[in-house]
C-alpha positions as CSV (number, residue, x, y, z in Angstrom):
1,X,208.7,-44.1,4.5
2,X,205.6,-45.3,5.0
3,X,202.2,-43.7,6.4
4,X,201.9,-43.9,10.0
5,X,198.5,-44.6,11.6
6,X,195.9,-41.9,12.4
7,X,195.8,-40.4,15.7
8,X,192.7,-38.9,15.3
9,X,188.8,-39.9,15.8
10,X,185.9,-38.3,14.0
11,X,183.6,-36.1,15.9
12,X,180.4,-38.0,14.6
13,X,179.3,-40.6,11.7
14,X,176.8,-40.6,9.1
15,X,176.3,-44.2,9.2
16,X,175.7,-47.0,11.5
17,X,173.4,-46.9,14.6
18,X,176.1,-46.0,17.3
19,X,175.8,-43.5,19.8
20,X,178.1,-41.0,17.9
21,X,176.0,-41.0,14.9
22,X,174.5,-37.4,13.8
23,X,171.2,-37.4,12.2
24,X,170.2,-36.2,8.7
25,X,168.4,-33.3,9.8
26,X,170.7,-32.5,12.4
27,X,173.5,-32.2,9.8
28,X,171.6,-30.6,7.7
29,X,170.8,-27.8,10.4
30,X,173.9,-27.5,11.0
31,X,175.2,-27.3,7.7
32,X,172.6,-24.4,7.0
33,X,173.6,-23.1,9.9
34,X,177.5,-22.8,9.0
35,X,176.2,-21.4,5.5
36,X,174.5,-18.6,7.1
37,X,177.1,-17.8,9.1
38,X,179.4,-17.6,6.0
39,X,177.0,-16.0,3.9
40,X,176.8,-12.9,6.0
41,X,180.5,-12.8,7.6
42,X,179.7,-13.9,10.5
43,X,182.0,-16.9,11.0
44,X,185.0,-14.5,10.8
45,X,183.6,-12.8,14.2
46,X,184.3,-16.4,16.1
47,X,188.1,-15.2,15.2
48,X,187.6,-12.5,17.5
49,X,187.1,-15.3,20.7
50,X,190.2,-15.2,22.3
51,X,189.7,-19.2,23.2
52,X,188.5,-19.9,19.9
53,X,190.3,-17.7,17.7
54,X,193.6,-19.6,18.2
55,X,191.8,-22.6,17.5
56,X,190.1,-21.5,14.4
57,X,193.4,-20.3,13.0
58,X,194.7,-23.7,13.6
59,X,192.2,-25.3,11.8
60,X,192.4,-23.0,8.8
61,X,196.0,-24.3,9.1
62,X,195.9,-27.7,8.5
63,X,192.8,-27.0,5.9
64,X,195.7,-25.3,3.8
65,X,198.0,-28.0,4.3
66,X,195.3,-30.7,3.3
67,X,194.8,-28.4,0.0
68,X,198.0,-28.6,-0.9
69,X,198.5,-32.6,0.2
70,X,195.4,-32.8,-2.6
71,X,196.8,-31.0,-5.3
72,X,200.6,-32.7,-5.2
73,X,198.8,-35.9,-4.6
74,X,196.1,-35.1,-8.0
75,X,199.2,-33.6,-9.8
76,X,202.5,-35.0,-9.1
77,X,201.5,-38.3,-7.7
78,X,198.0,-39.4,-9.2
79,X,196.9,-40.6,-12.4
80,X,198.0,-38.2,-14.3
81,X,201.2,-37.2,-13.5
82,X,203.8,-38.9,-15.1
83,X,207.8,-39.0,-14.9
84,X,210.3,-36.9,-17.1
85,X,210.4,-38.7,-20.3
86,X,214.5,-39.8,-20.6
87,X,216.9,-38.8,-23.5
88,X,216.5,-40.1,-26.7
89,X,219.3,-43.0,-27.9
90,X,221.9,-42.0,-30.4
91,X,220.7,-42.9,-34.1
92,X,222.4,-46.2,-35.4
93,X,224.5,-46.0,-38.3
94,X,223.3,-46.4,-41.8
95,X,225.0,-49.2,-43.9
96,X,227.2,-48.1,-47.1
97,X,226.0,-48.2,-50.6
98,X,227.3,-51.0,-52.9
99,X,228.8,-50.5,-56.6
100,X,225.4,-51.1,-58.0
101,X,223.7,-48.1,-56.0
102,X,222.4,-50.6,-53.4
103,X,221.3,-49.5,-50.0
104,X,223.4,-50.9,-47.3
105,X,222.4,-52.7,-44.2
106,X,219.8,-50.7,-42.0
107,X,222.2,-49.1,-39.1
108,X,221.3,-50.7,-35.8
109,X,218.7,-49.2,-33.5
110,X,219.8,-46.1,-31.0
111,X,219.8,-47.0,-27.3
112,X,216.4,-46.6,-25.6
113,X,216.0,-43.6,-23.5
114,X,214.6,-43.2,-19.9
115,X,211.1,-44.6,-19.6
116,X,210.3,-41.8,-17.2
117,X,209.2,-44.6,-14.5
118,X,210.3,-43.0,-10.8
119,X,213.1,-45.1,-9.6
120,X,213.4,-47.1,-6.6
121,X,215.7,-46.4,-3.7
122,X,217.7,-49.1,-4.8
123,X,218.5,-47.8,-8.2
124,X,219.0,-44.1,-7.7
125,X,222.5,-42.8,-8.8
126,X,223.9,-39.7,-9.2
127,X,226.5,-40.4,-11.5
128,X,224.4,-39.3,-14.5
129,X,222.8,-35.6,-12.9
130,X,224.2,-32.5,-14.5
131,X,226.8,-31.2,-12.5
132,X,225.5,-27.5,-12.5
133,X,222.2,-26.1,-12.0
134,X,222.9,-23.4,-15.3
135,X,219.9,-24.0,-17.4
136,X,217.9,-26.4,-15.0
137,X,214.0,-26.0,-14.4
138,X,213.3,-24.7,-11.1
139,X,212.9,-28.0,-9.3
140,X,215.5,-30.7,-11.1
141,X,218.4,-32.2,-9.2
142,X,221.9,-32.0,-9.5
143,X,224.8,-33.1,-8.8
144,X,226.8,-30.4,-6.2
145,X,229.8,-32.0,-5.5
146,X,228.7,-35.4,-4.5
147,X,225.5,-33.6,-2.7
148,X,222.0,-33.7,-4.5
149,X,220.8,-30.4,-4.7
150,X,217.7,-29.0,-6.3
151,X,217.4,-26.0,-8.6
């Protein structure tokens, strides 16, 4: 599914000459401001504002959800995460000695395992999930019947 567009504007810019641009030293007033306010306390008593309470709440709601949008985004989806590495192939077979004590043909290669890549929805199958969750990290899928489940 893709992203849908924003819905929502900014309150102010820092750049450009338009009329919604904040000044330096008026962010920066207002930034001292907010740190005084945190330093002693004080911006928990604006919880206490029965109009702005609510709101505040609110806010700290969707600044936990951003959080966590950050950390699966940094972890799970970023640069460095990376897919679970498939099985390793079976090892080929090893070639029998001649009657001089020669070594036989090298056996042939095992089959590749996953490349951990995340499949597309086009090539997703559940014929090869473990059909019970005994033993599975919390998290993996399975398959529960003919229903994806997660452990």
């Amino acid at each position: 599914m893709a992203l849908a567009n924003k819905k929502h504007e900014a309150f102010y810019t820092t750049t450009g000459s338009d009329a919604d641009k904040i000044s330096t030293s008026k962010l920066a007033e207002v930034k001292d401001l907010w740190d005084k306010d945190v330093a002693s306390g004080g911006n928990l008593n604006l919880l206490n504002d029965p109009n702005l309470g609510p709101l505040l709440y609110q806010m700290q709601q969707m600044q936990d959800e951003l959080d966590e949008l950050r950390r699966h985004l940094t972890n799970d989806v970023g640069d460095g995460a990376k897919g679970d590495t498939g099985a390793t192939g079976a090892k080929g077979a090893t070639g029998a000695k001649g009657d001089k004590g020669d070594t036989g043909d090298t056996g042939a290669a095992g089959a590749a395992g996953a490349d951990g890549t995340t499949p597309t929805m086009t090539s997703l199958s559940g014929s090869s999930l473990p059909t019970s969750s005994k033993g599975l990290s919390k998290g993996k899928l399975w398959n529960n019947g003919g229903v994806i489940s997660i452990a």
